[in-house]
N, C-alpha and C positions, 0 to 999 in steps of 0.2 A: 175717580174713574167714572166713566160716564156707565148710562145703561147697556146692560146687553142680557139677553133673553139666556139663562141658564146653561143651554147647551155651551152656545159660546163661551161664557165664565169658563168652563168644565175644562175647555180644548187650551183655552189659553194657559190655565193653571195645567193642564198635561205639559203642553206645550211648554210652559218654563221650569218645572221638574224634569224635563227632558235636558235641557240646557244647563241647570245647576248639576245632574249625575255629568254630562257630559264634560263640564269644567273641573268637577271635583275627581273625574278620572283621570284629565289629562295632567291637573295636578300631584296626581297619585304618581304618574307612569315618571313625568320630571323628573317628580323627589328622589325616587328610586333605581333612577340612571337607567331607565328601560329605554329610552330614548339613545341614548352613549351606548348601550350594546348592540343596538340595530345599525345606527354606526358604522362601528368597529367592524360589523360584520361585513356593512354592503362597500366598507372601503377593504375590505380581504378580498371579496368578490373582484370589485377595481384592479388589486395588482396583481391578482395572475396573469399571468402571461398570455397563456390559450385560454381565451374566456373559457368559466364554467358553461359544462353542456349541457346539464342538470342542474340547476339552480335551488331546486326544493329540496335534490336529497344533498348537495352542498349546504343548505341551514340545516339538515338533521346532520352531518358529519360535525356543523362548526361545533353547535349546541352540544350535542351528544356530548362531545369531548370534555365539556367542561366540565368539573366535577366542584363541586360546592364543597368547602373544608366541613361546615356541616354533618355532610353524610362521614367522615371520616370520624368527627366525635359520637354520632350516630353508631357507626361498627365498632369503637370503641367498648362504647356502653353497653352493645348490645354482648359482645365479649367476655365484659366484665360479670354481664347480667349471667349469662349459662355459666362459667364460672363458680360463680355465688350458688350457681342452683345445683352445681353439679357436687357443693358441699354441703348442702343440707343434709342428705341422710348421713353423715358422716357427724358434723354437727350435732343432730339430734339422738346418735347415739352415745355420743360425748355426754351429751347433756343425762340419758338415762342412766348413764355409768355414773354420773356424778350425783346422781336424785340418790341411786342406791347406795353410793358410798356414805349419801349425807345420814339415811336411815341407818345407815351400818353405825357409823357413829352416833347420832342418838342412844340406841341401843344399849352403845356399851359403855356411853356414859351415863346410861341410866343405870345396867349393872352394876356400875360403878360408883357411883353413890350408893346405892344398897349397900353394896360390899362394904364403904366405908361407916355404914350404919351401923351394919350387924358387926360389924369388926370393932369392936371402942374403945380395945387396947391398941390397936394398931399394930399392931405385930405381923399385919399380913398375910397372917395365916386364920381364919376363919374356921372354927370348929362347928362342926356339923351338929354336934349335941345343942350347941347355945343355938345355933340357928332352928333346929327340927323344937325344940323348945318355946320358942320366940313363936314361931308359924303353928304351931297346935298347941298350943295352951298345956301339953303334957310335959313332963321334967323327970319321967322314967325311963328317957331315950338314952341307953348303955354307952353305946357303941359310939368313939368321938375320934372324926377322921377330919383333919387339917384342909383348907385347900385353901389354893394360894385365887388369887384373883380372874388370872387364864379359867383356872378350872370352873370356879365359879361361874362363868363369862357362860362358859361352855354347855353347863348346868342348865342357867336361866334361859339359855337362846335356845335351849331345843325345845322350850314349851313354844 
């Protein structure tokens, strides 16, 4: 390329980034049938019978009308979406019922191995002497009253 004094360089190089946006737009509008829709249009335009009077809000009537299947998976989702939302607090109390049920059995399966500890005949019936025994180190507790496991349960859970 021969000499040219900076400005120039500047205008030319605008000047052909002007030409490559504008080929790579028309390339764009091609690809994507935007060409074939304006078309379709100005040939609806053609077969009316009493030419359009209005011609502008005739391309917002054509347009308008069209509706992109898009926006229909769009309301779909969006359906789907309040939906989902409108079962969360339902959900999340499912879910505390379930956190307390899990505690609830912990508990009583922790009862429950006790119970099968202090119990080492297995007879099911757990005497209150052997256990008041076992827990205070004393062996002068008289009084010896049976309980079955329920009871026990029932016992340990109200501490």
């Amino acid at each position: 390329m021969e000499y040219l004094p900076e400005k120039k360089k500047n205008l030319l190089m605008l000047q052909e980034e002007k030409r490559e946006k504008l080929t790579k737009f028309r390339e764009y509008i091609a690809d994507n049938d935007v060409v074939q829709v304006f078309v379709k249009f100005l040939l609806s335009i053609r077969k009316e019978t009493p030419w359009v009077e209005d011609p502008l809000q005739y391309l917002h009537d054509y347009f308008g009308n069209y509706r992109d299947p898009a926006w229909d998976q769009f309301e779909n989702i969006q359906q789907e979406n309040e939906e989902m939302t409108a079962k969360i607090p339902e959900l999340e109390e499912k879910i505390n019922s379930l956190r307390n049920e899990i505690v609830f059995a912990k508990k009583l399966t922790r009862a429950y191995n006790t119970y099968k500890t202090l119990d080492v005949d297995g007879t099911n019936q757990l005497g209150t002497k052997f256990m008041i025994s076992k827990l205070s180190g004393n062996n002068k507790f008289d009084t010896d009253t049976k309980m079955t496991m329920k009871q026990f349960y029932h016992l340990v859970a109200s501490f």
